[in-house]
N, C-alpha and C positions, 0 to 999 in steps of 0.2 A: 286503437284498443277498445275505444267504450263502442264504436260504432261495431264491433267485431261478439261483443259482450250482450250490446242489443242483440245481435241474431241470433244469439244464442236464445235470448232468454223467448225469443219468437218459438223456437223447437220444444222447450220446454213447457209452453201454454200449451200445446196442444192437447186432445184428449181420446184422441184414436187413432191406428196407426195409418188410413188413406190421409186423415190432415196432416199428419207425422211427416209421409213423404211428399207431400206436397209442398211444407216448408221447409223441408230441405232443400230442394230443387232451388226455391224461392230464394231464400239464405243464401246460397251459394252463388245461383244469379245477382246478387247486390253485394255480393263481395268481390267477384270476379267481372261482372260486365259480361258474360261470354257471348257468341257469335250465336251459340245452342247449347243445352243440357238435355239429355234424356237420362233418366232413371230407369235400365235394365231388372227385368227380374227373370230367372228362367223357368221355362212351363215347362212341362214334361205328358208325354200318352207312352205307359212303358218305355222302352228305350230311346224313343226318338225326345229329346231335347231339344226345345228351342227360345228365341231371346222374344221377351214382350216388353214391347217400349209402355211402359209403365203410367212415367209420366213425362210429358216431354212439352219442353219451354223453350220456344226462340224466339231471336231478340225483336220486339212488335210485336210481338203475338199473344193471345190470349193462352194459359197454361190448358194442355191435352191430357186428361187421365183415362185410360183402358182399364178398366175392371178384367180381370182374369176370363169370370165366367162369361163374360160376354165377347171373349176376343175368338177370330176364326183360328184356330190352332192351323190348319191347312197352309194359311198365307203366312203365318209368322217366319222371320230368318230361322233357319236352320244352327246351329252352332259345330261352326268347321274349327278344323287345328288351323294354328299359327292364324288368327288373329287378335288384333289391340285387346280384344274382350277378353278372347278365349285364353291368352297370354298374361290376362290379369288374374283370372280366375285359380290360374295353372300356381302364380309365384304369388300371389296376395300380398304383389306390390303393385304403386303407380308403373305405369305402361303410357309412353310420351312416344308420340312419333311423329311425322309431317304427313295431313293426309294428303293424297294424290287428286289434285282435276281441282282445289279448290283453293288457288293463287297461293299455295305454302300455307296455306289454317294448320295450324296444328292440333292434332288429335289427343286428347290424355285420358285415362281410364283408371277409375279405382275403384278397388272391392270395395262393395260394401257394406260386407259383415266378415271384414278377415278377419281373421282366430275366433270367432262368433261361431259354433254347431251348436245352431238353431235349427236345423234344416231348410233351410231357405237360403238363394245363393244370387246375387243380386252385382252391377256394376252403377257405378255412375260413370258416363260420356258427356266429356267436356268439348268442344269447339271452338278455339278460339284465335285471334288475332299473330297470336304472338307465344311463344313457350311460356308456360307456368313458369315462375321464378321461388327458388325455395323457398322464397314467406309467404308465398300463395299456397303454395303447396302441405308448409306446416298450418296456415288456417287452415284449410280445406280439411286436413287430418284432424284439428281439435274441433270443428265441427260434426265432424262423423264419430267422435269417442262420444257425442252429447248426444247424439244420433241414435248409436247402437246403443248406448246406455235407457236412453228412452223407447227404441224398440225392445228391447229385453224387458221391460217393464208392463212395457202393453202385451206381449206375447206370457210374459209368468199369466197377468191376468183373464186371459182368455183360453189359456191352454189349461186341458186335464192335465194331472200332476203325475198320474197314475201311466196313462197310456200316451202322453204330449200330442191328442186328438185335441182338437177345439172344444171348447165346453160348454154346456148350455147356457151360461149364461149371456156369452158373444152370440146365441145362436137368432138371437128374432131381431138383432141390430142388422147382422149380416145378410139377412134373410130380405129386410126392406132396404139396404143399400143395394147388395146385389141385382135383386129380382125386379125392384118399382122405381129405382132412380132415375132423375131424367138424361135420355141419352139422343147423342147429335149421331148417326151413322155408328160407328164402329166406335166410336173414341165421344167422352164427357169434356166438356168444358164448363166447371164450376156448375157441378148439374143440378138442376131446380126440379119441381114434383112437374109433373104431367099427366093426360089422363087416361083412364084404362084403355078406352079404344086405341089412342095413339099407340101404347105399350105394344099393343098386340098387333095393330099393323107394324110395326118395328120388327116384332119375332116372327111375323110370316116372310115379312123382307129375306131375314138373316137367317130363316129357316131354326129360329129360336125356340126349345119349349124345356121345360124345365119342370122335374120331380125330384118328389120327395120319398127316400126310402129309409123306413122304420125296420130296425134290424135287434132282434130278440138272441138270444144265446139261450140255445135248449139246453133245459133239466141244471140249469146253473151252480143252482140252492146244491143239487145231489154231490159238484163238483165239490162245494165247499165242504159239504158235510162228510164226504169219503175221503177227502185230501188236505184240507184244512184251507181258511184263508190268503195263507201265503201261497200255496198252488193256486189257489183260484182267480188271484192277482196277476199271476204269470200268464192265465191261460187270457185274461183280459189283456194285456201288453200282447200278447201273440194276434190276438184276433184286430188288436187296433194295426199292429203290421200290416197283416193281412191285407186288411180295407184300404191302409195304403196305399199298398202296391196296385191289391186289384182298380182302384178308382185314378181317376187321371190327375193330375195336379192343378187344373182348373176347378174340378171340384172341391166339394167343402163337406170333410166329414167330421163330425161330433160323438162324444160320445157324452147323454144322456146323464149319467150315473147307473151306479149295478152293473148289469148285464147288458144294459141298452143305448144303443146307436142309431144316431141318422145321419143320412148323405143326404144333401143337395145336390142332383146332378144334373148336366144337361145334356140331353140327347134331341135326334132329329124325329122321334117320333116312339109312341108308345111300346112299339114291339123293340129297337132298341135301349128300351130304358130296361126293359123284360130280361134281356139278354145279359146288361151289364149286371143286372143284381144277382141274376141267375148265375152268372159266371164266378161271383164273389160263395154263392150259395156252393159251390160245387168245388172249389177251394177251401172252404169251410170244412165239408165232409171228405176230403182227400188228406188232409192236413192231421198231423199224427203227434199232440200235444205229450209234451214229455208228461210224465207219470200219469197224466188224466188218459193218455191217446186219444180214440176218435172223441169228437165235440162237433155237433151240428148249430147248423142257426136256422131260424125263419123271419121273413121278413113278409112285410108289406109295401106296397108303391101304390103312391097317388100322385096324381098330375095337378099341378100347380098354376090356378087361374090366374087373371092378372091382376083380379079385386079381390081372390082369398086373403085373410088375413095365419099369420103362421099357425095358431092354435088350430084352427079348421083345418089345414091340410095335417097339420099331426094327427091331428083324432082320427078323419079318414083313414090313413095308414096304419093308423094304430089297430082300428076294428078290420084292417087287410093283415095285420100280424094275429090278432086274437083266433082269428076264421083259420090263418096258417096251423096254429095250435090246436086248435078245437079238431083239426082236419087230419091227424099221420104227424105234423111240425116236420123241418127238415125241408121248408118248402117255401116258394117265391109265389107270391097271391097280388094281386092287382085289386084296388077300393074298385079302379072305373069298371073291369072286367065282373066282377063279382055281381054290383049293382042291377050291368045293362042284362049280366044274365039270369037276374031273379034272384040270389042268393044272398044278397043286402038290400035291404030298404030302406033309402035314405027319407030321412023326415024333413024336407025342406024350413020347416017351422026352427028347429037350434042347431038344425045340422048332426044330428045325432043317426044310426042305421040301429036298425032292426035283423037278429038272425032269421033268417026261416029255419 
């Protein structure tokens, strides 16, 4: 019991949710002993769903973490019917069965956020010797109520309340985890800082690049002031939908406060990054707001060096949404396009642009 009471109170020092499942993984590993543990989470690009081993521990080995943004969606397992995972997901119960080709191991699977709509849909896969026995199995469960209780805690804190977009305050933690952490291939182990060159030969490897898109809601103020706050609330919860949907689950979208939003996305190159904000832009103005109806947006994108720091790529972007407004609004403008074509001048000296 006390040695079961420690790992608990391991989960509960934590102070953000990658350490969070990291000692879970950990926890669990020294109460079970298992052969392996992976922590599932599932990605999604529109319909196609698929399983990102997360974090993954086996027995000798140093602990694996995959950061979303940095995982190839392409290679990831797909999620088919009737399996241990997909069979957990489905009854958000444990899923126990003997896996095949691996001298009788036994396989077991548990949700881990059932009765939890957070949006996020996650398994742990156990490995082991021999069948979980039900005291194994009730730890296991009062470690995951300590689990979700403490993810629910870090998600209130990082989440907008308004639209359940991430909020700016998580946004420049996430932005130097994500973006400059130090990474082995495809997968972290216990990752250390690194240097920009290395970073960047990394992302040409992995065919990696990453922007920043600054997303505005035209004529806002007018919505408020013809329909009252309470419409204009609503038409903000529809537009965080929106970006949802439109953006893929690897990515990371914010909402600002007001009227204003940014994505961290990554794409294989500038004209895709164009594409996807454009396609969010043209959703925007398709899109038929109850009592307000049409509502447009404009956005800006800038491309994300490996030594910017977050403030300098938002400012960029920020003066690629100003030039959107200044311009028709209702429209997707590019900082680096703008620049190389004479229509911003950047001041190398604080990083500030200049209109023509």
């Amino acid at each position: 019991m006390f040695h079961l009471i420690d790992q608990i109170a391991t989960l509960t020092d934590q102070r953000d949710r990658v350490a969070l499942d990291r000692a879970l993984v950990r926890v669990l590993t020294k109460l079970l002993e298992p052969i392996s543990m992976t922590l599932y989470m599932v990605m999604h690009d529109a319909n196609d769903q698929r399983w990102l081993p997360q974090i993954v521990l086996r027995r000798g080995s140093a602990v694996e973490v995959n950061d979303p943004m940095h995982a190839d969606f392409r290679l990831l397992e797909r999620i088919e019917n009737d399996t241990p995972r997909q069979r957990c997901l489905e009854v958000n119960l444990p899923v126990v069965e003997q896996a095949e080709g691996l001298d009788g191991d036994c396989l077991t699977c548990l949700p881990l956020f059932a009765g939890h709509d957070i949006g996020e849909t996650g398994v742990i896969e156990i490995r082991s010797i021999a069948r979980l026995d039900p005291l194994a199995l009730a730890s296991i469960e009062r470690v995951l109520r300590i689990y979700r209780n403490m993810h629910s805690m870090f998600m209130y804190s990082e989440r907008d309340a308004l639209t359940g977009l991430l909020n700016r305050k998580s946004f420049e933690e996430t932005f130097y985890r994500s973006l400059r952490e130090d990474r082995a291939a495809d997968t972290v182990v216990d990752a250390g800082a690194q240097s920009d060159a290395h970073l960047q030969r990394r992302r040409v490897r992995l065919g990696e690049q990453f922007w920043l898109a600054m997303i505005d809601v035209d004529h806002f103020k007018q919505v408020n002031d013809q329909f009252g706050h309470q419409i204009g609330d609503e038409v903000l919860i529809l537009v965080g939908r929106i970006l949802k949907t439109t953006f893929r689950g690897y990515d990371r979208v914010y909402r600002f406060g007001g009227e204003e939003f940014v994505v961290l996305l990554r794409c294989p190159d500038h004209a895709a990054a164009l594409l996807t904000v454009e396609r969010f832009r043209r959703k925007m103005e398709q899109y038929r707001f109850p009592q307000a109806g049409n509502i447009t947006a404009s956005a800006g994108l800038s491309s994300i060096g490996a030594s910017d720091a977050p403030d300098v790529v938002c400012n960029r972007a920020d003066q690629a949404v100003y030039y959107a407004k200044r311009h028709g609004r209702n429209r997707v403008c590019s900082y680096d396009d703008l620049v190389q074509q004479g229509l911003l001048r950047e001041d190398v000296r604080d990083g500030g642009v200049e209109l023509f």
